[in-house]
N, C-alpha and C positions, 0 to 999 in steps of 0.2 A: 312448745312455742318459745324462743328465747326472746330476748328485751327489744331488738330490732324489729321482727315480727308483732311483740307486742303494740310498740309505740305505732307503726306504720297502721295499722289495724284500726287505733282505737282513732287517729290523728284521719287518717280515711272516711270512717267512722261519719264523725264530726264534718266533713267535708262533704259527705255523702248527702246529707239535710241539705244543705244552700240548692239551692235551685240552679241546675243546668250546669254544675260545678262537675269537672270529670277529673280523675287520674289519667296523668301522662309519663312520661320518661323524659330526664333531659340529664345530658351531660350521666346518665347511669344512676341516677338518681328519680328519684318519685319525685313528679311535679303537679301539683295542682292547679288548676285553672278554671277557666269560666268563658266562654265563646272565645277563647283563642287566648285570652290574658290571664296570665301568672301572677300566682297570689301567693304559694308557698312552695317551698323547696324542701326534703328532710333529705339529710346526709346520714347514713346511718354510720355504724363499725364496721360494716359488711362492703360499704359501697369503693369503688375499685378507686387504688389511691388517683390522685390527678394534682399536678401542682397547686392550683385555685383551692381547692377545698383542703388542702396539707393544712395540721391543727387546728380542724372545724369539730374534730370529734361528732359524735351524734350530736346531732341539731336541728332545728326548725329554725329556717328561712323564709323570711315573712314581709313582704311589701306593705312598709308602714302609712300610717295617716300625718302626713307634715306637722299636724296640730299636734301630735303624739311623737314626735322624732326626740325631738329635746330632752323630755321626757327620759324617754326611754336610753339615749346616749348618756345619761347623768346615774343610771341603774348599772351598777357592775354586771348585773347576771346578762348584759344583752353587749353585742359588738357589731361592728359594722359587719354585714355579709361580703364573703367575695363574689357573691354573685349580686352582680349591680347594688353593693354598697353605693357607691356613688349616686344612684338614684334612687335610694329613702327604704332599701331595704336592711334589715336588721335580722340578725341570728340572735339564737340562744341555744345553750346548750340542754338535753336532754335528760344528760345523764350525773347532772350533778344532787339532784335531790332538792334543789331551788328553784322551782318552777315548778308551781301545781297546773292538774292538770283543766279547772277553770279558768284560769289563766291563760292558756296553751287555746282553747276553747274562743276565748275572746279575742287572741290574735289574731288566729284563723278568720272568727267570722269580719272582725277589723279590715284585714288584708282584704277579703273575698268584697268587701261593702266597696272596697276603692276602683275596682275593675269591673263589677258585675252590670252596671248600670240601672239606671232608675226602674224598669218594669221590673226586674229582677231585684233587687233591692226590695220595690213595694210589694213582689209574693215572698220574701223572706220575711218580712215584718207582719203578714198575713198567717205566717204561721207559728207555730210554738214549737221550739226546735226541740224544745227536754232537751237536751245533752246532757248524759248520763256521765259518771265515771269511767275510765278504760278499764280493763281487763287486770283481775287482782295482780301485783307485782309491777305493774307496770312503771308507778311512782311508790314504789315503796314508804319514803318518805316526805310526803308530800304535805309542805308548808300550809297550803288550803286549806286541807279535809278537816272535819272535825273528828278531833279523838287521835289525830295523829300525834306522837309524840314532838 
């Protein structure tokens, strides 16, 4: 399984918990969502070039929280998305080794909490997600984990 597979897997994975959250396709890309509204995007290496996404590299595209935009525009490791930057979405990339994968976890459920709506929201908070670790390799070096160097 190479690092593309990996990340989509484990990032799936975690996606798969939220209640009523599905995998879709957009633009040749994995898109996550939730009753019709988009939470995340991954651009892998694999995915077919297209002007908008030229030098997105692997990335997670993530429909932010306004309280959390500033934030996160003031962090190097995060940039405006091309897909609806303009409207409070933010990337990061994958594959730099700066980005654990608890983090990547928090986006996700972050983005998923802005779309998903209050019933769904209150069986998310109903239940206890565990979100585990991805798949060894995945984050190699991953600033999080304990024990990483």
């Amino acid at each position: 399984m190479g690092t593309d597979d990996r990340w989509l897997a484990w990032i799936g994975s975690v996606c798969a918990r939220f209640p009523e959250a599905e995998e879709a396709e957009l633009q040749d890309r994995p898109l996550f969502r939730v009753r019709s509204r988009r939470f995340a995007i991954v651009n892998l290496a694999a995915s077919p070039p297209r002007p908008r996404w030229a030098g997105a590299g692997p990335s997670l595209h993530v429909l932010t929280d306004p309280a959390e935009r500033d934030a996160l525009g003031q962090d190097d490791r995060f940039a405006r998305s091309p897909h609806h930057g303009d409207r409070g979405w933010m990337a990061v990339r994958l594959d730099t080794g700066r980005i654990g994968e608890r983090e990547v976890a928090e986006l996700l459920e972050s983005a998923y909490r802005l779309v998903a709506g209050r019933d769904l929201v209150a069986r998310l908070d109903g239940d206890d997600l565990g979100v585990s670790g991805p798949p060894p390799g995945c984050w190699p070096d991953d600033p999080t984990r304990s024990g990483s160097s």
